[in-house]
Every structure is written in C-alpha cells, then in structure tokens.
C-alpha distance (Angstrom), angle and dihedral (degrees) to the residues before:
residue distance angle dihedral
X1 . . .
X2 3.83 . .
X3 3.76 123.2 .
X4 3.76 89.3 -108.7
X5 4.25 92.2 56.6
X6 4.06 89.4 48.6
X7 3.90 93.3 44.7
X8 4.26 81.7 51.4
X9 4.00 94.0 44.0
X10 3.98 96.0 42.3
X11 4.36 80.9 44.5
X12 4.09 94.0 51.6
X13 4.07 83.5 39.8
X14 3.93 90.2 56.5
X15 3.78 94.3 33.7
X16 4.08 93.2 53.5
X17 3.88 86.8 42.6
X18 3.56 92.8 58.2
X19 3.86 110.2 28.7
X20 3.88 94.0 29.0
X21 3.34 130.6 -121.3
X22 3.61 101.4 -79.2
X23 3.69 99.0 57.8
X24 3.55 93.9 44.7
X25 4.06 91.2 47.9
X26 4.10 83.1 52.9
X27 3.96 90.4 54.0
X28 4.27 88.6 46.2
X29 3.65 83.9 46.4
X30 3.48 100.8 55.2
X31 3.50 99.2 35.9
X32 4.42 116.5 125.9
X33 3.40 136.5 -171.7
X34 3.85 85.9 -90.0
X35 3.62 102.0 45.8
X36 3.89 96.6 40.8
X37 3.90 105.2 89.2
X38 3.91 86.8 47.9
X39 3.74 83.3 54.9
X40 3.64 91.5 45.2
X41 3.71 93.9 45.9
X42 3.98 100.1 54.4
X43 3.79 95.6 41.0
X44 3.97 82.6 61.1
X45 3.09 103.2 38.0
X46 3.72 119.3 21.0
X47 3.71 88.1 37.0
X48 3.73 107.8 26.2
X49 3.93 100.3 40.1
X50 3.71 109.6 23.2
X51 3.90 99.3 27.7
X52 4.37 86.5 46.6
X53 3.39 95.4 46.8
X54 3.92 113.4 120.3
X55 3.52 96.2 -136.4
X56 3.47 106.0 87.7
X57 3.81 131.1 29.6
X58 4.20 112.3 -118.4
X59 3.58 84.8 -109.0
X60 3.56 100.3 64.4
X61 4.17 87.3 36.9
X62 3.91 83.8 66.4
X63 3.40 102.9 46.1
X64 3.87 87.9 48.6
X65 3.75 88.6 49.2
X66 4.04 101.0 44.7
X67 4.60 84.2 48.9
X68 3.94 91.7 53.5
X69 3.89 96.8 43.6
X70 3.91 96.6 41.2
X71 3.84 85.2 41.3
X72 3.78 90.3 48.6
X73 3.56 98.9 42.8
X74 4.10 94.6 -112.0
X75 3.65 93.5 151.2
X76 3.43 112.7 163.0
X77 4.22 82.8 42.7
X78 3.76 78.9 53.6
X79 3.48 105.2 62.1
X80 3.93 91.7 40.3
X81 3.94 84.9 51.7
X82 3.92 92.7 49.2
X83 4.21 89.2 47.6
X84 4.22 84.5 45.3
X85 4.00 88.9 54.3
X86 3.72 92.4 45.7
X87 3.87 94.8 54.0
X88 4.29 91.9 43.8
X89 3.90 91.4 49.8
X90 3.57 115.3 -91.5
X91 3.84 115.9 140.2
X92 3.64 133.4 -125.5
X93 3.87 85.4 -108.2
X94 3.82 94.2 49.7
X95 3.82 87.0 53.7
X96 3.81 92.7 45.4
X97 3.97 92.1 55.7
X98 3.96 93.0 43.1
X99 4.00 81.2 56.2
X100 3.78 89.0 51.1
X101 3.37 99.6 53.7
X102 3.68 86.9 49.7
X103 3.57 86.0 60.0
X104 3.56 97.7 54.3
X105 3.83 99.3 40.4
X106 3.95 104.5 31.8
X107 3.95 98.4 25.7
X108 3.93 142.5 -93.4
X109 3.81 94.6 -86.8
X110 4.21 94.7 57.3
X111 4.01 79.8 41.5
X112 3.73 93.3 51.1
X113 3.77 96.4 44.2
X114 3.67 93.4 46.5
X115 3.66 91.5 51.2
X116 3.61 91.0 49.9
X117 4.21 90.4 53.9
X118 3.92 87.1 41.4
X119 3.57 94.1 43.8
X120 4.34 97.6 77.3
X121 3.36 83.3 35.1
X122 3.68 109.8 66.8
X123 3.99 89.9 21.2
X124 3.61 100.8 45.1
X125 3.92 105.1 -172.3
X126 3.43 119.9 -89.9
X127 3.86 125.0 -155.2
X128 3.37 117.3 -85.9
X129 4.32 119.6 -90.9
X130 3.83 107.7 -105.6
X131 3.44 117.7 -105.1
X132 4.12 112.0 -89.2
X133 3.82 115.4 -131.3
X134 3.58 117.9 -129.5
C-alpha cells in the first residue's frame, strides 16, 4: 500500500466516522468523471491529513469548522457541519456557544443565519402537545 492509498483509507475512515456512512455513500454515489479528483483530493487531505492530525481532539476540529463556515457564510456546509458535530458528541450547548462566538467575532448576521440552519437541527420539531381540556 503506498503512502498516498493509506492517507485515502485513514481519510474515508475519518470522513465516515464523522459524516456517517450515508452521507458519505451519497457523495461516492454521485461522484463523475469531473467531480472525482475533488473527491479524491478532500478525502486525503481534508479528511486524511488535517482531520487525523493528533493535534487537536475531533471536538475542537468541529467547533473550529462550524465558526469558519457560519462566519463565512458556507451554509449548506453549515448545516452538514452542525449534523457532523451532533453525531461525534458535541452538545446542543457546545454548538450554541461556537455560534456565539461567531457572533461576536464574525458579526450578528453570520450568527443569526447560522442559528437559523442550526436551529432544526439540534431542536428537531417535535409534535405538537395535545390540546388540554378545561
């Protein structure tokens, strides 16, 4: 196995672990001819150099991760980012104070639109109480 197939296998490793399987199958699925070398390229290196690196726990990668997207305006990134942060253990609250300093470093509108994309995320509806009788 060369260096560049482990750097790929640890990168799909770390990729499933923290988007899941099924959104990582979707992104194999859809991959063409034209998209496949971008596909290629992040699942080496965003996933299996930056995300592997011992430096920082996964936690702190996420938190990092949901502050430059919602302070860059990355929205639909966002809202995958917020679902990835869920699923590796951060809390509601952890996400919540990520958002704030976003607020306070990038700016009340990135802060208000990420909340809005976090919001259904991390408080997924829930039905309705039944009506009380009087």
């Amino acid at each position: 196995m060369t260096d560049g197939d482990e750097q790929h296998s640890t990168g799909m490793r770390v990729r499933r672990e923290v988007l899941g399987d099924a959104h990582v199958d979707r992104a194999v699925a859809t991959t063409t001819d034209f998209t496949a070398e971008f596909q290629d390229h992040i699942t080496r290196y965003a996933w299996g150099d930056v995300w592997s690196r011992p430096g920082l726990d996964r936690h702190t990668r996420s938190a990092i991760t949901l502050a430059l997207l919602a302070a860059l305006g990355h929205d639909e990134e966002l809202a995958m980012h917020v679902r990835a942060a869920l699923r590796i253990g951060l809390t509601p609250a952890q996400i919540k104070e990520v958002l704030l300093q976003v607020a306070v470093y990038a700016g009340v509108p990135a802060a208000n639109t990420a909340f809005r994309i976090a919001q259904p995320i991390v408080e997924p509806a829930s039905p309705a109480p039944a009506p009380q009788r009087q």
